[in-house]
MARZA-81321 format. One record per residue (C-alpha): x, y, z; residue in three letters. Coordinates in steps of 0.001 Angstrom, whole numbers, padded with zeros to 6 digits, always signed. Each point is the difference from the previous one (the first is absolute). Layout:
REM residues N
XYZala
...
REM end
This chain:
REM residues 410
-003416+006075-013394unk
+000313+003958-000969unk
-004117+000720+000515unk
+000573+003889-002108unk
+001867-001412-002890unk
+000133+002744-003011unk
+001755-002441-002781unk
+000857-003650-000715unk
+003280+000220-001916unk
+000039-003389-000849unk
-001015-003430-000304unk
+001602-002938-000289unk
-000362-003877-000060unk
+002725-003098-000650unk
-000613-001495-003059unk
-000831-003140+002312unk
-003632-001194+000971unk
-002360-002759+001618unk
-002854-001185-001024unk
-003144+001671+001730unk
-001809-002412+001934unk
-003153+001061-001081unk
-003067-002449-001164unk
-002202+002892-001422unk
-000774-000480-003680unk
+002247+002811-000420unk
+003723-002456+000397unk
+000217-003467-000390unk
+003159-001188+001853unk
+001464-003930-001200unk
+002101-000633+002611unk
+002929-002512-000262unk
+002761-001529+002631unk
+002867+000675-002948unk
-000623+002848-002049unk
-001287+003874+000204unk
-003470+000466+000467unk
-001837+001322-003454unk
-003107+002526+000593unk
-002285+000108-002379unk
-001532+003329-000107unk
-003328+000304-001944unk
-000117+003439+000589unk
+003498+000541-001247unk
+001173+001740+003509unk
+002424+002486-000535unk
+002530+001830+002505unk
+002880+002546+000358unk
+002896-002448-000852unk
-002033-001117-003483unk
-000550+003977-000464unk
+004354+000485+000725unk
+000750-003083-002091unk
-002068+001116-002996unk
+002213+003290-000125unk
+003158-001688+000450unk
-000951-002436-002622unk
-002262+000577-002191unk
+000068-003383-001648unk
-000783-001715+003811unk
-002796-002739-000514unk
-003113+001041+001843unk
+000240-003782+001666unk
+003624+000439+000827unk
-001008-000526+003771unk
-002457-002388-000052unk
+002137-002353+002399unk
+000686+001611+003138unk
+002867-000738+002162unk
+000181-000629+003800unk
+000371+003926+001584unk
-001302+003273-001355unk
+001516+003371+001587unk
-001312+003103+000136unk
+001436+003328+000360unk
-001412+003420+000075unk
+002254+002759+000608unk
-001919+003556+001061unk
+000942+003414+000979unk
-003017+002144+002005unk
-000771+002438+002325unk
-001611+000937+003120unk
-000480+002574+002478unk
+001351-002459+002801unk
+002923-001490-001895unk
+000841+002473-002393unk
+001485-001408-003145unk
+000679-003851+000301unk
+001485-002890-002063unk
-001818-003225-000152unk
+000947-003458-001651unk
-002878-002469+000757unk
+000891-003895-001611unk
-002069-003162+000300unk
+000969-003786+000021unk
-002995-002277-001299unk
+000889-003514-000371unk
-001351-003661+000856unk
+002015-002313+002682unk
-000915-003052-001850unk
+001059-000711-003349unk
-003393-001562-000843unk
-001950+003548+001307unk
-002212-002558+002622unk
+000412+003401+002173unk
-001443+003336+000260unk
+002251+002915-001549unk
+001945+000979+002594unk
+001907+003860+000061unk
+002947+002142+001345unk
-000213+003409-000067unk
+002851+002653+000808unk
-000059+003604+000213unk
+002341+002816+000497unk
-000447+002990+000341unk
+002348+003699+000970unk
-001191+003815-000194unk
+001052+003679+000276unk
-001429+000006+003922unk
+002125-003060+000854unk
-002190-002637-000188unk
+001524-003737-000725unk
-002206-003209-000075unk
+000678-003497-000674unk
-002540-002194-000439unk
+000081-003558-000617unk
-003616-002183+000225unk
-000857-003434-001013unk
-002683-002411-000406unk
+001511-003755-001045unk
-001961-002943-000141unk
+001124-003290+000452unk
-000727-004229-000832unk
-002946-000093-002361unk
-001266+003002+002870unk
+000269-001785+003096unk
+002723+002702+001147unk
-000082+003997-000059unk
+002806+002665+000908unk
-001019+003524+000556unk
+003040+002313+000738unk
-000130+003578+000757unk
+003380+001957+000516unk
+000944+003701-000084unk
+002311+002645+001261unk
-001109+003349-000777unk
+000844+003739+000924unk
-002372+002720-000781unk
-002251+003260+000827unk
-003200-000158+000248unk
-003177+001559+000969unk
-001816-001427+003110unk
-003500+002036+000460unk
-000891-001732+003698unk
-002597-003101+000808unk
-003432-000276-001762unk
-001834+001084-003397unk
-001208+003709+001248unk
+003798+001040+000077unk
+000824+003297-002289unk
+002783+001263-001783unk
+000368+002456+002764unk
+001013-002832+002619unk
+002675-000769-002619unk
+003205-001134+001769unk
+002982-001106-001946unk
+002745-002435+001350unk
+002688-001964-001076unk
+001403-003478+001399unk
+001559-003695-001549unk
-001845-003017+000101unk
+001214-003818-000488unk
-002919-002074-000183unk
+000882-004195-000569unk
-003363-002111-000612unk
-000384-003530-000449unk
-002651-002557-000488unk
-000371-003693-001120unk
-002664-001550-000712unk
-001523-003488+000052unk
-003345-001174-001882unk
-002472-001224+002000unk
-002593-001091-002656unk
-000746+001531-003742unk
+001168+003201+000124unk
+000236+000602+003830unk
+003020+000473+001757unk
+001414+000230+003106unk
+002920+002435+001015unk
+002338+001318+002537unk
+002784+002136+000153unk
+001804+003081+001350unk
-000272+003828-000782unk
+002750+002810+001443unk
-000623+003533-000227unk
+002682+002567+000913unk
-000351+003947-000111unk
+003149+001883+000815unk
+001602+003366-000155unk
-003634+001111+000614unk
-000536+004236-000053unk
-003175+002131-000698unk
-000716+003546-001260unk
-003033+000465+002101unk
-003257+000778-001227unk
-000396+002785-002707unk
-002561+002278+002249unk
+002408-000330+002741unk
-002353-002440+002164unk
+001698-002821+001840unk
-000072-003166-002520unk
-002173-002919+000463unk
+003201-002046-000185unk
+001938+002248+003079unk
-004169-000685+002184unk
+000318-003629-001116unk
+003689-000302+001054unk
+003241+001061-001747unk
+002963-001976-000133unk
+003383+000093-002290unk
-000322-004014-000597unk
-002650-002574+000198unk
+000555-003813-000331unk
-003127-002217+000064unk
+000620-004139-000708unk
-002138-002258-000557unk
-001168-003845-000625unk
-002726-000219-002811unk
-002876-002738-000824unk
-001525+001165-003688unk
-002953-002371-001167unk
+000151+000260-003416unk
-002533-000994-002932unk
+001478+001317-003463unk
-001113-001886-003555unk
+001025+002632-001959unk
+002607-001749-002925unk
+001958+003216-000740unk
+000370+002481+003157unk
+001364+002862-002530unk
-002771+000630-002023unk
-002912-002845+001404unk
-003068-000180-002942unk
-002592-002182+002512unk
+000346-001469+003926unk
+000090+001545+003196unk
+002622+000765+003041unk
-000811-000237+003665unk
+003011+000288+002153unk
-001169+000436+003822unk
+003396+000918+002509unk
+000482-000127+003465unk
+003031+001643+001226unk
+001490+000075+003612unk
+002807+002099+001202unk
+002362-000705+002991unk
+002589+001919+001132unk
+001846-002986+001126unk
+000477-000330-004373unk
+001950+003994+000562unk
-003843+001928-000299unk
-000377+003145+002208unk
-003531-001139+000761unk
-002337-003494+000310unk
-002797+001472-002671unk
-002380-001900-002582unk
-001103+000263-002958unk
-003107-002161-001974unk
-000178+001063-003998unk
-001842-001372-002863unk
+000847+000188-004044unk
-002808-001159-002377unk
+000044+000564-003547unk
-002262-001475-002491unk
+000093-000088-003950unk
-002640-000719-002568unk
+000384-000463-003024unk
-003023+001483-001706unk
+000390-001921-004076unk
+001325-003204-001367unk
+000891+002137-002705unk
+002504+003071+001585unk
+001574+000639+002721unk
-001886+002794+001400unk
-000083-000605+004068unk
-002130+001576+003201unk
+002511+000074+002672unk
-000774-000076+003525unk
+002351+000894+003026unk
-000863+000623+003603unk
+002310+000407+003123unk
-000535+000236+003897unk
+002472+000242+002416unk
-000109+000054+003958unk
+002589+000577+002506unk
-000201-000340+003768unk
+002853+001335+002350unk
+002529+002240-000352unk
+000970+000069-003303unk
+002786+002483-001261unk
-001467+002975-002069unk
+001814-000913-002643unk
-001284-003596-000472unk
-003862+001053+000107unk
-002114-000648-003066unk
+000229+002538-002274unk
-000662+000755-003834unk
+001874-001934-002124unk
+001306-002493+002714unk
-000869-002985-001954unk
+002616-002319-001550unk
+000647+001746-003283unk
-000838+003719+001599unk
-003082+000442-002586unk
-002792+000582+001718unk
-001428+003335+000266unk
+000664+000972-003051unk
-001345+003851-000273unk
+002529+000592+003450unk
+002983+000301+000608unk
+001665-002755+002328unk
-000412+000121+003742unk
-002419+002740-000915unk
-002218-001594+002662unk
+001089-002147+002837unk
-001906-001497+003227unk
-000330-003234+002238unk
-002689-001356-001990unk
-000686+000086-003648unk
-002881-000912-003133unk
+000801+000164-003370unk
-002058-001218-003506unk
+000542+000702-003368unk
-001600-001340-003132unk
+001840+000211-003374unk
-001571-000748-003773unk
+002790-000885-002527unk
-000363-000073-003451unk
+002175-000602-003119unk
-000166+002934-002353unk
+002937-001528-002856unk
-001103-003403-000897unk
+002992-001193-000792unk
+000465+000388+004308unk
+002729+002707-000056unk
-001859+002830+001061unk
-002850-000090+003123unk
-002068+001980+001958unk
-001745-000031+003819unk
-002342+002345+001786unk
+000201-000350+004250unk
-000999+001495+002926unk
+001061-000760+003402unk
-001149+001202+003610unk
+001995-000134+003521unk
-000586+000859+003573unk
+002495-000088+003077unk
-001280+000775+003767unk
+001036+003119+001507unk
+002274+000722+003271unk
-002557+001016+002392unk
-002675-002854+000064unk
+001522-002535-002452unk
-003205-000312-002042unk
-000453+000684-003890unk
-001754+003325-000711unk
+000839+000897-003666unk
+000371-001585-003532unk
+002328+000816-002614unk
-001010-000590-003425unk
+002385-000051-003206unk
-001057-000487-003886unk
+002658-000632-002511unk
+000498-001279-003701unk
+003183-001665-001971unk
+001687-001729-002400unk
+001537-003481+000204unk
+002896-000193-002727unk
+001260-004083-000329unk
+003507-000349+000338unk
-000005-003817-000269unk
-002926-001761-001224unk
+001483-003533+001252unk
-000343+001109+004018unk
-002750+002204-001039unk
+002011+003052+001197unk
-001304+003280-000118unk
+001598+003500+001160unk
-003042+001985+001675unk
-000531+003901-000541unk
-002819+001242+001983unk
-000915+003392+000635unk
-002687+000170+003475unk
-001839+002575+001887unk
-000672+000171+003525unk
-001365+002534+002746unk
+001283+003562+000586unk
+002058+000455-003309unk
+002100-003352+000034unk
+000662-001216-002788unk
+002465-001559-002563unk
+001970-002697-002029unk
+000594-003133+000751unk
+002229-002209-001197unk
+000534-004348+000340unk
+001960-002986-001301unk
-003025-002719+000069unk
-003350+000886+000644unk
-001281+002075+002915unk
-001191-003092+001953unk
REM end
């Protein structure tokens, strides 16, 4: 996602839609094996597409979509700017939809991005998260090519923008994982993840020392390939925007070089989230969201923790990404959101997040970066409870700016 985005230029939703599968005593969903799905909103939600329908026609019945359909897609097309990619195109578009006609599953989601800007960067991203037999079955997929600039600073949290070092390389990544419950909401997974970095150069640091990346190691191309076992515990109902549960996914990953990696290295990493849902009578959440991550071996520079490594590339907002990078990473951030329209169109959240990454020399974590940040949340489609994000953050040393997101932040 562009993290210095300077305008959304539009925003834009199917006049399709599913039926939130939310118990709150905000939505009442009547669910039936023949027809739509009906949501009965007591607080008459509202979103973009009844906003763009009203305008088109004014005579539009303010019920005209109480029964939802089986798919809702999203798309938010954005133009923005930033020192490392200059000025850059983005189209962002999400698939919500149910793979059982009776909804006896959680909302599953497909999200693709694309992106292409003045300093020749192209990405393609294509994610999803599809769930399976009344939730006995999970798919997560994780694909990409992309080709871009960017500024690497060297390994740990005290780095400065003097030890700034710009390179430029390609990078295919292909992740997969299914999933099998175990019990309740428990699951079991394993699967495969493929990193490639190619047509690798760097600038060399700004103060003209040698670059943590050139002590570490330098190298045009890095492969690393690996077999993956993810315990998983996840009763969130909609991943998108999730109003109450929690989200534990725990991953081992070990690479071989018999699978085509340069190097046997591995990595242990944890994901937990947790939402709460603080009145029966709003939706006003205290989100929760901590990562660690710990690699052992020789892992390419490239496929170190770093800011913003996570799934979606939102953490850390307040930095840019790969603004810090290091064998072994902590991460929390805490985030209040709050509804400010009642009618659900327009939302607001307050956050702050902190990270730390060890260093070259001793591998051990000296230094904390903090980051404080506010936004709006603007619906898009009440029916997946989709919202596009605008967050402006803070961090350390003059970093700052605007973030932008189809779905929430985590």
């Amino acid at each position: 996602m562009i993290k210095y985005v300077c305008l959304v230029i539009a925003v834009l939703s199917c006049l399709k839609g599913i039926a939130q599968n939310d118990t709150s005593a905000r939505a009442k969903v009547a669910v039936s094996q023949n027809t739509p799905s009906p949501v009965i909103d007591s607080f008459k939600q509202r979103d973009v597409i009844d906003f763009l329908q009203k305008i088109v026609n004014k005579h539009a019945k303010a019920d005209g979509r109480l029964y939802a359909k089986k798919l809702v897609f999203s798309v938010v097309p954005a133009v923005g700017i930033s020192l490392t990619t200059g000025f850059a195109g983005d189209v962002t578009a999400n698939m919500a939809f149910y793979t059982s006609t009776n909804h006896d599953n959680n909302l599953s989601a497909i999200d693709l991005e694309t992106v292409y800007d003045t300093k020749n960067q192209k990405i393609f991203v294509s994610r999803s998260e599809i769930w399976y037999d009344a939730n006995q079955y999970k798919l997560i997929t994780d694909v990409r090519w992309e080709k871009y600039p960017i500024n690497t600073y060297g390994l740990g949290t005290a780095t400065t923008d003097a030890t700034v070092n710009p390179i430029v390389y390609n990078y295919t990544r292909v992740y997969g994982t299914f999933f099998k419950k175990i019990t309740g909401d428990l699951y079991g997974g394993l699967g495969y993840n493929y990193d490639y970095h190619y047509n690798i150069s760097q600038a060399g640091n700004a103060n003209n020392t040698v670059s943590d990346y050139t002590k570490y190691g330098f190298n045009t191309t890095s492969s690393s390939s690996g077999i993956v076992a993810n315990l998983l515990f996840d009763n969130r109902k909609n991943p998108i925007n999730p109003l109450n549960g929690a989200y534990l996914s725990v991953i081992y990953r070990d690479n071989f070089t018999f699978l085509g990696g340069d190097s046997h290295w591995r990595e242990l990493s944890m994901d937990f989230r947790r939402y709460f849902k603080l009145s029966p009578n709003n939706n006003n959440i205290l989100a929760l969201w901590s990562v660690m991550a710990f690699t052992n071996g020789n892992v390419p520079y490239l496929d170190l923790p770093y800011t913003a490594s996570d799934t979606y590339n939102n953490g850390g907002r307040g930095y840019p990404e790969q603004r810090f990078r290091g064998k072994n990473e902590l991460y929390l951030e805490g985030e209040y959101r709050f509804g400010i329209l009642k009618n659900g169109l327009l939302g607001g959240v307050v956050f702050t997040n902190a990270e730390t990454f060890t260093g070259l020399q001793n591998n051990s974590f000296h230094k904390i970066a903090p980051a404080v940040g506010t936004g709006l949340r603007l619906k898009i489609n009440k029916h997946s409870n989709t919202n596009v994000c605008l967050d402006y953050a803070y961090g350390t040393a003059g970093s700052r700016g605007l973030f932008v997101n189809l779905g929430e932040m985590f």
